[in-house]
N, C-alpha and C positions, 0 to 999 in steps of 0.2 A: 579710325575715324572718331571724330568726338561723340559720337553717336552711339559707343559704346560706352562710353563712361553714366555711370549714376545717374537718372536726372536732377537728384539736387546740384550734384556738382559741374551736370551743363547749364543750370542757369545763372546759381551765384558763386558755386566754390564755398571753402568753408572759411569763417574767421581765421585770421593770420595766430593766434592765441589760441585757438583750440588745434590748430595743426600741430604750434609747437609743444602744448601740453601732449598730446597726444604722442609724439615723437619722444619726446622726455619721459613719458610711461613707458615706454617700450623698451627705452635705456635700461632705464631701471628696474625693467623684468629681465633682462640679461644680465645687468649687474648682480641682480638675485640670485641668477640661475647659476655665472658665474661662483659667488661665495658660497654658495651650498656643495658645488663639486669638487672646490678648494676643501671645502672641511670634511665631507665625506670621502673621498678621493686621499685625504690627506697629502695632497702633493705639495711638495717642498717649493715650487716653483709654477705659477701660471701666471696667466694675461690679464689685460684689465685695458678697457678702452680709454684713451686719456680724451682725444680731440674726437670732432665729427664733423665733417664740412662736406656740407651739397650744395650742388649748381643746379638748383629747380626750374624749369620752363612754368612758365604761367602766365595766365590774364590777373591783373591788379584792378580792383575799382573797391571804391566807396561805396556804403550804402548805409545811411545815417552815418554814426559816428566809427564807424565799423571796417576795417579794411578788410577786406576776403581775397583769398584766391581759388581760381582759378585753371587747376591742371590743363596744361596743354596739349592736344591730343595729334596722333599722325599728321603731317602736313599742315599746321599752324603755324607757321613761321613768322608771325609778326608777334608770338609772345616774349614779354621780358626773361632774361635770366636772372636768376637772384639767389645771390650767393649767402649760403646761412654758416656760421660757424658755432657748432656749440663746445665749448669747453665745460672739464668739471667746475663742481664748486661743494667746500665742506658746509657743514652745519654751523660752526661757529661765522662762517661770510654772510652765511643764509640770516641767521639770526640779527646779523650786523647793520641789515640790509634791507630786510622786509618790513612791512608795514606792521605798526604794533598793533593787533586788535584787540580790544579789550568791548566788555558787555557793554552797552549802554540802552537806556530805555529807550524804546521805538517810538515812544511820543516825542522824542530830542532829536528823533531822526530830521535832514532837511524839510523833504514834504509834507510831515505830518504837524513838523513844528512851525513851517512856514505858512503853508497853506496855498494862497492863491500870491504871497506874493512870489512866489516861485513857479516859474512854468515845468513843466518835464523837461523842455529842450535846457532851458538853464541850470537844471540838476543836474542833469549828465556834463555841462560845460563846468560846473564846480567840482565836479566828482574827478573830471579828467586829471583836475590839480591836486588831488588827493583831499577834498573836504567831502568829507559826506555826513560828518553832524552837525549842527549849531557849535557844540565846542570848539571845535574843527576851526568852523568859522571864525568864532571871534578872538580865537590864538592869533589868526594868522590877521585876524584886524588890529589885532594890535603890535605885532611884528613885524608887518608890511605896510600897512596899510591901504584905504578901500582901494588910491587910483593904483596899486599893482597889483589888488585880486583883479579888477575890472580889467586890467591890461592882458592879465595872463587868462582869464577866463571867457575874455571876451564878449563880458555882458554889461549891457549901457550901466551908465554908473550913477543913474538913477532911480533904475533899477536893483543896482544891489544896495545903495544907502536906504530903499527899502528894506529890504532883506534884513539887512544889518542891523535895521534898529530894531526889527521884531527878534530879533534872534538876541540883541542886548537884552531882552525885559528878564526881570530874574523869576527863575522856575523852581517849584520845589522839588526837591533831589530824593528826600526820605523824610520820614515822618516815626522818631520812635519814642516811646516810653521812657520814662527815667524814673527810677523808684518801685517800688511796690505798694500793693493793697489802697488804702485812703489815702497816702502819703506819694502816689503815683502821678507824673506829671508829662504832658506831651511837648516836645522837642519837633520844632519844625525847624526843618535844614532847608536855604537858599542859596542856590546860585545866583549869584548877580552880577555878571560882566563888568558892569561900570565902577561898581563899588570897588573903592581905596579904602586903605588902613589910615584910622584917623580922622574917616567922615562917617560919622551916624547916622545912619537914615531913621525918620520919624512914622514909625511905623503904628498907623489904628486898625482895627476892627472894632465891627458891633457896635460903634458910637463911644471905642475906650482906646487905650493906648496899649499896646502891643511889646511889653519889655522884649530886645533885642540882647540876648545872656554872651554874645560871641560876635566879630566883627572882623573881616580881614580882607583883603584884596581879594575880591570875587565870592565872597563867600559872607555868609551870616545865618545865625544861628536865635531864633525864636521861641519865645516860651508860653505863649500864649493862654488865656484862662478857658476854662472847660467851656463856655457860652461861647467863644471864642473860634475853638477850634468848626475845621469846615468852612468858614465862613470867608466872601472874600476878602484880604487884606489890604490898605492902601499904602505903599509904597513910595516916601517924600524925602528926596536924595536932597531937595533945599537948594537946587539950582535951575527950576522948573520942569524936571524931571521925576513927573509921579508915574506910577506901574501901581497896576492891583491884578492880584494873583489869588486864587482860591489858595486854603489852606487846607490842603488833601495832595496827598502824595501821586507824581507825575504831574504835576500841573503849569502850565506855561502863562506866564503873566502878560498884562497889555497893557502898552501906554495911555495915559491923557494927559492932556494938556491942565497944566496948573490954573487956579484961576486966576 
């Protein structure tokens, strides 16, 4: 009866991804146990699991974005079968194949750098398509473009030309020294989506102009004077498109409208 099984798993079953991680450790605690009695054992010849395929009975449902199952328990005959096959796979596939994660600051994360123009439900619908930073984001805006995030993530597309243009404003990245003693000067590094190679932006602070020592497709490089530094910067790309951005590292910039 089902009335043996766990109560978590008589009410939802577990996520479909935690079953199969779960299943996949266990591989490879036999594969473990395996190559330890190959070496200690010294034997010239043994086994090794190549495939693995099960015919699972269960209940299938949704819950948020989440698929679970289910186990089906004596005399439950209306659960689905669902046939799972795992085969190996080496490290260099693995490598070939997986998502590349590298650091990035958590103020560049979607929510934190979005804010309200992003809901929870439509992080998870970006996230589903593999964006989960602002970077993320405006790679694939400009390799796709919005109406195929909006198609493939299935959020109004008013909603994300929101998004998109908070997530265009350029941020600063780092903030470091050059020089030593009196002769020491600070270096602010921007990201800036929109910026091309070949267009200057006119950047002030503090009531002065702001030399820009560096300039390149998404990037630009600031030298700002000691009074200067901290302070927010205004950001005048020369096509009605101003951004002002603190100058202090982690910092996400916001538009306004030119006058």
């Amino acid at each position: 009866m089902s009335a043996q099984l766990p109560p978590l798993l008589q009410d939802s079953g577990v996520p479909l991804d935690l079953f199969i991680q779960a299943l996949t450790e266990q591989l490879d605690k036999a594969q473990a146990a395996m190559t330890i009695k190959a070496r200690v054992g010294k034997l010239p010849l043994t086994f090794a699991v190549k495939d693995v395929s099960l015919d699972i009975r269960a209940f299938v449902q949704m819950i948020d974005d989440d698929v679970y199952l289910r186990p089906a328990g004596p005399g439950e005959s209306e659960a689905s079968t669902i046939k799972l096959a795992l085969t190996t796979i080496t490290k260099p596939m693995i490598e070939e194949n997986a998502v590349d994660y590298h650091a990035e600051d958590p103020k560049f994360g979607l929510k934190a750098a979005l804010g309200d123009q992003i809901s929870d439900v439509e992080q998870r619908q970006l996230e589903r398509i593999g964006v989960r930073t602002i970077t993320q984001l405006n790679e694939l805006k400009e390799s796709a473009g919005t109406d195929v995030i909006a198609r493939l993530s299935r959020m109004p597309v008013n909603r994300l030309q929101q998004a998109l243009l908070k997530a265009a404003a350029p941020r600063v990245t780092r903030v470091e020294r050059s020089g030593r003693d009196a002769d020491a000067s600070e270096r602010v590094h921007l990201s800036a989506p929109g910026l091309r190679a070949g267009r200057l932006p006119l950047v002030r602070a503090a009531g002065e102009t702001v030399p820009v020592v560096a300039a390149e497709d998404g990037r630009m490089v600031l030298a700002p004077l000691a009074s200067q530094l901290g302070c927010d910067c205004e950001v005048d790309f020369g096509n009605g498109e101003i951004a002002h951005v603190p100058m202090r590292e982690g910092q996400l910039g916001r538009w306004s409208a030119s006058p």
